[in-house]
C-alpha positions, -999 to +999 in steps of 0.1 A: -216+054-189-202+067-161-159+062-150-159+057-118-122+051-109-089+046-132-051+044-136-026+043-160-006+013-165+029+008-173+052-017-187+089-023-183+106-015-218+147-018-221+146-011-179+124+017-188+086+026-184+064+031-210+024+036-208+009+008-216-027+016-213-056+029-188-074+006-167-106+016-151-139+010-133-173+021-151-206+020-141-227+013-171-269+004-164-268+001-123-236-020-128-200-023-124-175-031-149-137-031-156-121-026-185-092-008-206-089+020-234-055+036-253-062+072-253-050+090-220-065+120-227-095+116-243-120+089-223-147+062-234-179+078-237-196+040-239-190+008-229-184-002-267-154+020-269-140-004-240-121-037-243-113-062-224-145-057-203-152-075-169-183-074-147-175-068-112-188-076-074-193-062-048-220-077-027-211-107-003-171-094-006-150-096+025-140-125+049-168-137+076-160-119+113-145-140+135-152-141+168-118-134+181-110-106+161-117-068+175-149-050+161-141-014+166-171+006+185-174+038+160-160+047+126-138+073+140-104+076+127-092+064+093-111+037+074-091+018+050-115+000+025-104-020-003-108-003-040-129-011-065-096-025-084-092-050-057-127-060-059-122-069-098-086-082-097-084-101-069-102-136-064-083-142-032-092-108-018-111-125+010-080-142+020-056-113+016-082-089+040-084-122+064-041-119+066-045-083+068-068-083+102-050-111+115-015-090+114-035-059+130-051-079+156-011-091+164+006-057+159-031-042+184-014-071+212+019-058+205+016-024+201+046+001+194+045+036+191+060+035+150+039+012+144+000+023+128-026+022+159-053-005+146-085+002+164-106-031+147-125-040+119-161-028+105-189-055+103-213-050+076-236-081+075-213-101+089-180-099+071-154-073+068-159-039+055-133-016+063-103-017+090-100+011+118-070+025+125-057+064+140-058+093+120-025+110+109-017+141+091+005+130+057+022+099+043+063+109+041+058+112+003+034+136+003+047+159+032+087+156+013+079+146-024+047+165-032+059+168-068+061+129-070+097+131-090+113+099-090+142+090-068+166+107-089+151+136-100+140+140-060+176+139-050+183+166-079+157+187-067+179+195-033+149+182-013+139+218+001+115+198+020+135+175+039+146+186+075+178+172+096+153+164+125+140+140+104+169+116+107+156+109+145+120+100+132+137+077+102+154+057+132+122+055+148+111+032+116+140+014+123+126+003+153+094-002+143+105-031+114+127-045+143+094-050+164+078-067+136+108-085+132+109-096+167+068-108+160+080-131+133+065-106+107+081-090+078+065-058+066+076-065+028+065-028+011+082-004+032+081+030+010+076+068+020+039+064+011+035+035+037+048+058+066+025+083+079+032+112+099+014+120+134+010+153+146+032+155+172+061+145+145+064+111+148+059+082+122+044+052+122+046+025+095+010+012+077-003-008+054-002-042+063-017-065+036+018-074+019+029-079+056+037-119+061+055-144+082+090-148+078+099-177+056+062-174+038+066-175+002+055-138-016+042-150-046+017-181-031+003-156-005-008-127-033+015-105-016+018-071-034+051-047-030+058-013-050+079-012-078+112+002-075+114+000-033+122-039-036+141-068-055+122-084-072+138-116-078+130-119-041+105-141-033+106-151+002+096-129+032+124-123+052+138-096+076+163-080+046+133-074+029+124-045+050+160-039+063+171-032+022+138-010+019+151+006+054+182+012+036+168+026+001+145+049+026+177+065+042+195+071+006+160+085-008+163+111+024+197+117+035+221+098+003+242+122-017+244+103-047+223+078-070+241+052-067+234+047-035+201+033-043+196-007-042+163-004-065+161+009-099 
């Protein structure tokens, strides 16, 4: 048996997080399966030592390429695919990828320079395989919060990393949500590792599957958002979605104190 991909989970315990267990994919006789185990630091060595085990698919995934939507010529640039985790969690996952391409082909119309460059989808067979967008160097997390502390201990840490300059580029974001905004589109999972930065400096906002209409209901479209960067007794898409993420983003940055933070 062979792991190929796998996370821990958590669980919220008395507004804390506790491990709850590892989930992961495992290729066991030519196929795929999902499954779980307790021990973090010691893996399965066979399917047996695996529980609640699922067989996943991959063939004949993706939506059916429609004829109005942009096929990108090469596979230059950045190809986001979908994980394996997708492919075993998510029945609706060709809907979501369909809601994903038709944002990009929108936001490729309407283009703004914050805003990811979508270049078009891969065909494979016929249906979707992989969106095309521009390369950039680093997501915000990565290039600020390479230790990955959470927002407290980030603010605690001084945040060597973060430079003054950087307020201009955070305002630049602004402007990108307020485009989408002005689309009728709500972004919904703004976070530092949804904003990637270009080499010239600037940054652009990606990752548009939780993205949705305003007034669309979050829970009846699948739409997925990061834990801690959004309410989540909210459960319509609307504009103070992303302008409350906006606003967490700035405290995470340029806040002096914890309690400026909206999210736990």
């Amino acid at each position: 048996m062979e792991i190929i991909q796998s996370n821990e989970t958590f669980r919220v315990v008395g507004n804390k997080l506790q491990f709850d267990s590892v989930i992961g994919i495992v290729r066991y006789n030519s196929s795929l399966y999902i499954g779980k185990w307790q021990d973090r630091r010691h893996p399965p060595l066979s399917l047996s030592d695996v529980y609640d085990v699922k067989r996943v698919e991959t063939d004949g995934r993706g939506p059916q390429v429609q004829s109005s939507w942009t096929i990108a010529s090469t596979q230059s640039g950045y190809i986001k695919t979908r994980s394996l985790f997708d492919y075993a969690g998510a029945p609706d996952l060709e809907r979501r990828i369909l809601l994903e391409v038709e944002t990009c082909e929108v936001l490729r119309k309407y283009p703004h320079p914050n805003i990811a460059s979508y270049h078009g989808c891969l065909e494979t067979r016929g249906r979707v395989s992989g969106l095309c967008f521009k390369t950039y160097v680093s997501t915000l997390a990565c290039k600020v919060n390479p230790q990955h502390l959470n927002k407290s201990a980030f603010l605690l840490s001084g945040r060597p990393l973060v430079e003054e300059a950087m307020k201009t580029q955070l305002y630049g974001v602004l402007g990108g949500i307020q485009h989408l905004h002005s689309l009728g589109l709500v972004h919904n999972d703004i976070t530092p590792a949804n904003i990637m930065l270009a080499e010239d400096g600037s940054w652009a906002i990606i990752d548009f599957d939780s993205c949705r209409q305003v007034g669309e209901l979050l829970h009846d479209t699948g739409t997925k958002r990061t834990y801690g960067w959004h309410d989540p007794n909210v459960t319509v898409s609307s504009k103070k979605n992303d302008l409350d993420a906006f606003f967490e983003l700035r405290a995470w940055l340029f806040g002096s104190s914890a309690d400026e933070f909206m999210f736990g």
